[in-house]
VOGU-3710 file (C-alpha; in Angstrom, 3 decimals, decimal comma):
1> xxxxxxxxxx> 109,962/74,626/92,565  113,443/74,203/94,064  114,654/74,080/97,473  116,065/77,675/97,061  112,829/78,904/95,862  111,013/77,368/98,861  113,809/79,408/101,138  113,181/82,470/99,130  109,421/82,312/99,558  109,950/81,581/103,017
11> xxxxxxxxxx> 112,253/84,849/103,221  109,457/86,971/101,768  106,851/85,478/104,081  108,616/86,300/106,817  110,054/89,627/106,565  106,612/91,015/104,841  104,927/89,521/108,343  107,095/91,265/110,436  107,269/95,073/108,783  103,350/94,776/108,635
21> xxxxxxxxxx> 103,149/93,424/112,323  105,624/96,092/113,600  106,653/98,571/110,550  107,766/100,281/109,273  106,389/100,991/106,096  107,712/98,994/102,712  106,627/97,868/99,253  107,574/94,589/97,589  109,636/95,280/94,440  112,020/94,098/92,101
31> xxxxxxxxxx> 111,494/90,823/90,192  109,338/89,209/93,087  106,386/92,174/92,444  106,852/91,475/89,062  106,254/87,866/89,746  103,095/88,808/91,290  102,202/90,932/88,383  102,747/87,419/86,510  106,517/87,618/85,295  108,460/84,691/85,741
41> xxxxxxxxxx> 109,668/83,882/89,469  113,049/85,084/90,439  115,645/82,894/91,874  118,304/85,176/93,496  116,409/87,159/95,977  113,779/89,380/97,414  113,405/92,959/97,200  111,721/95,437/99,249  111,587/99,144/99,407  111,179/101,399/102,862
51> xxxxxxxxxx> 111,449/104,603/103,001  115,302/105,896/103,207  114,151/107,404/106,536  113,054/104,102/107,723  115,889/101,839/106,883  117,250/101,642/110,522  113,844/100,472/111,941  113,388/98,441/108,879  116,955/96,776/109,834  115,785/96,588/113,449
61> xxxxxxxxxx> 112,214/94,687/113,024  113,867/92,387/110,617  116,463/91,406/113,438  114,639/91,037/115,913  112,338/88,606/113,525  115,158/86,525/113,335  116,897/88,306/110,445  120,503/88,501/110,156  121,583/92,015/108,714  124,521/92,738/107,060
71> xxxxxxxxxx> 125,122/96,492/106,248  126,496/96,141/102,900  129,238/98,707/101,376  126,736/99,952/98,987  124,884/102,900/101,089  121,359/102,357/99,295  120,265/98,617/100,569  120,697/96,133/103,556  120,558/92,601/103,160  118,870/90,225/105,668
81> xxxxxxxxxx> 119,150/86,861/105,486  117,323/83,905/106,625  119,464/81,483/108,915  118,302/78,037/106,213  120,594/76,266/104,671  119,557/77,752/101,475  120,540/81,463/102,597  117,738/83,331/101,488  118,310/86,747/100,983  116,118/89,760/101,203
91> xxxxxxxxxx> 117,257/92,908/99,689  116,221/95,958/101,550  116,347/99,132/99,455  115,886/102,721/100,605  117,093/104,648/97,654  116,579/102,978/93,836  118,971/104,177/90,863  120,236/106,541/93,122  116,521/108,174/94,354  115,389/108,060/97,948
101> xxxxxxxxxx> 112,379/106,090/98,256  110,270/108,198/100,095  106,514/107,872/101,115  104,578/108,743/98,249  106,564/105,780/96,136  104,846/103,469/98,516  101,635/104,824/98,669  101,833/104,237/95,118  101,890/100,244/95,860  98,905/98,647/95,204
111> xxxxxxxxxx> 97,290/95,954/98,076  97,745/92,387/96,599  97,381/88,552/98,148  101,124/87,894/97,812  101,717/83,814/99,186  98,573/84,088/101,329  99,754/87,608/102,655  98,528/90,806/101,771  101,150/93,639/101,311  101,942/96,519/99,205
121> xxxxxxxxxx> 103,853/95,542/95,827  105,156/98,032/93,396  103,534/98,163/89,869  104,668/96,939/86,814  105,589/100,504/85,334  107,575/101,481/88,344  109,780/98,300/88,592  110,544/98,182/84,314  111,114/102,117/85,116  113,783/100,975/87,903
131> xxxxxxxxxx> 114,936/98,103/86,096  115,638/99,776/82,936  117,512/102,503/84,789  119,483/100,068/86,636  121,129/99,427/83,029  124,558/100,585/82,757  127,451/99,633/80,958  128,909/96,818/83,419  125,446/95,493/84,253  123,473/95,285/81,019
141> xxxxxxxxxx> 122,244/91,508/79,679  118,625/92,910/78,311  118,371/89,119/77,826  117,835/88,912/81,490  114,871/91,487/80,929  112,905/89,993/78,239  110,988/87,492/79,762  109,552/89,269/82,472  109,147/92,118/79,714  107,108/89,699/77,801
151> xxxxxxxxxx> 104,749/88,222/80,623  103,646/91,711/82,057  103,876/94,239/78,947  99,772/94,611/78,846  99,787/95,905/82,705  103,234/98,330/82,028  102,228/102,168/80,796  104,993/101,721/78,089  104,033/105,813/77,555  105,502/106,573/81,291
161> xxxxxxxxxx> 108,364/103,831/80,727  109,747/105,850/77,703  109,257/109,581/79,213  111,109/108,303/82,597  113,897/106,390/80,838  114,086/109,535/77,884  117,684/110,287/78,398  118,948/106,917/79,309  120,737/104,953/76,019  120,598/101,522/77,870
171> xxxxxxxxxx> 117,104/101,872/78,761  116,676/103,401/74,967  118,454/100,343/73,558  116,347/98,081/75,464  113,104/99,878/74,212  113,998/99,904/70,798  115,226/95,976/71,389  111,350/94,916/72,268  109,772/96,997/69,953  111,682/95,539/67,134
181> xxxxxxxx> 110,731/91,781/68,581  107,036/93,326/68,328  107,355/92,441/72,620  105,845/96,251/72,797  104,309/98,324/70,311  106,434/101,590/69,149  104,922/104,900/69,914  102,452/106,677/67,092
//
């Protein structure tokens, strides 16, 4: 594990502490609850979800934690970073491919031991679902995607990936990509 892991572990510790000590509500996501669902670990940063009503508290705990928030130009995340050396950052998102989280997406989150802390984390199905709709034409290595793909396919309901991502072509591409490598099986 590298220094920059250590910082980003750190990150998640920390912010996950404070929203459960003093809310609001959130949900690990991104490639950090796939992680926990047994994808490789991501190097970049953490994500979490709050409800797009609760971004401002979210913002607000995280400060006062020790956080430093930067309101980004993008109007569907915050970042907060961690004053190390290594700059950890932790992505706050309140709306994913353009949908508000709300409260039912994180009462969705299943409870799970995440680095000695328990905390909601997103399932597999609803992350590939947001990662696959992240896809667009300027943002589309589906190398990136396979080996996460390939560590948690058994625990993904590949039937709800494909009706969610029906009239997307990049997520389309990427499905018929992994079924081909025989990563997924194709639909009877």
């Amino acid at each position: 594990m590298t220094c920059h892991q250590d910082a980003l572990r750190d990150g998640l510790k920390r912010a996950a502490s404070a929203l459960k000590a003093h809310g609001p509500s959130f949900a690990l996501a991104g490639g950090y609850a796939l992680w926990v669902h047994g994808a490789p670990e991501p190097v970049h940063d953490v994500d979490l979800v709050v409800a797009e009503t609760d971004s401002d508290a979210a913002a607000a705990t995280l400060a006062a934690a020790g956080f430093q928030i930067e309101r980004t130009p993008e109007d569907w995340l915050f970042k907060a970073s961690t004053s190390t050396s290594d700059g950890a950052v932790v992505d706050v998102l309140h709306r994913v491919d353009g949908v508000a989280v709300d409260p039912d997406l994180l009462g969705a989150a299943d409870t799970c031991d995440v680095l000695a802390i328990s905390m909601p984390v997103l399932s597999a199905t609803v992350v590939t679902c947001q990662r696959l709709l992240a896809l667009h034409e300027h943002h589309c290595n589906l190398g990136l995607l396979l080996p996460a793909t390939r560590a948690i396919r058994e625990q993904v309901d590949w039937t709800h990936v494909r009706q969610a991502t029906v009239d997307d072509d990049f997520a389309a591409a990427f499905l018929f990509l992994v079924e081909r490598l025989g990563i997924v099986a194709a639909p009877e």
